[in-house]
N, C-alpha and C positions, 0 to 999 in steps of 0.2 A: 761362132758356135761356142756354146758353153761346155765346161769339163762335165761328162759324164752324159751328154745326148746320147742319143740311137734317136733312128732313123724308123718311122712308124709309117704305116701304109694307112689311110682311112677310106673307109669304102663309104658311098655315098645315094643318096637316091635324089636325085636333079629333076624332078617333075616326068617321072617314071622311068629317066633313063641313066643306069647304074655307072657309076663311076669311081675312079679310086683317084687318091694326091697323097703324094707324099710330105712328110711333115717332121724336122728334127724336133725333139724335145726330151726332157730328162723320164717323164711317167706320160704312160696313155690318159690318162686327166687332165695333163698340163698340155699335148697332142690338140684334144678337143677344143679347149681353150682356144688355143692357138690358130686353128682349122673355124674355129667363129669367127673370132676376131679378123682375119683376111678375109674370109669367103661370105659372112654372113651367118644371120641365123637361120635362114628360108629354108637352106639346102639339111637335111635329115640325113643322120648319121649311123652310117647300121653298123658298121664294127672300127674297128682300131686292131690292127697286129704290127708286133714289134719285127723289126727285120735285122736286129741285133746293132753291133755299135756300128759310129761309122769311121771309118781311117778317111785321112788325108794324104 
């Protein structure tokens, strides 16, 4: 983990059934990013909310 993640929720729509994964990263931008890059670009992303930082 990098200095200055938080911890982001992405809600998702998987072929009509809603879902959320969580995701560290530093901005909801880099989140999305992120959230392509593992899962694909198939699955449509309806929000991103930040859930503050994360401790260890």
């Amino acid at each position: 983990m990098r200095c200055g993640e938080k911890c982001f929720t992405i809600h998702i729509d998987n072929n009509g059934v809603k879902e959320a994964a969580l995701i560290n990263a530093r901005t909801p931008a880099e989140a999305r990013k992120k959230f392509r890059k593992e899962f694909g670009k198939e699955k449509e992303i309806i929000s991103v909310r930040g859930k503050g930082s994360v401790r260890l």
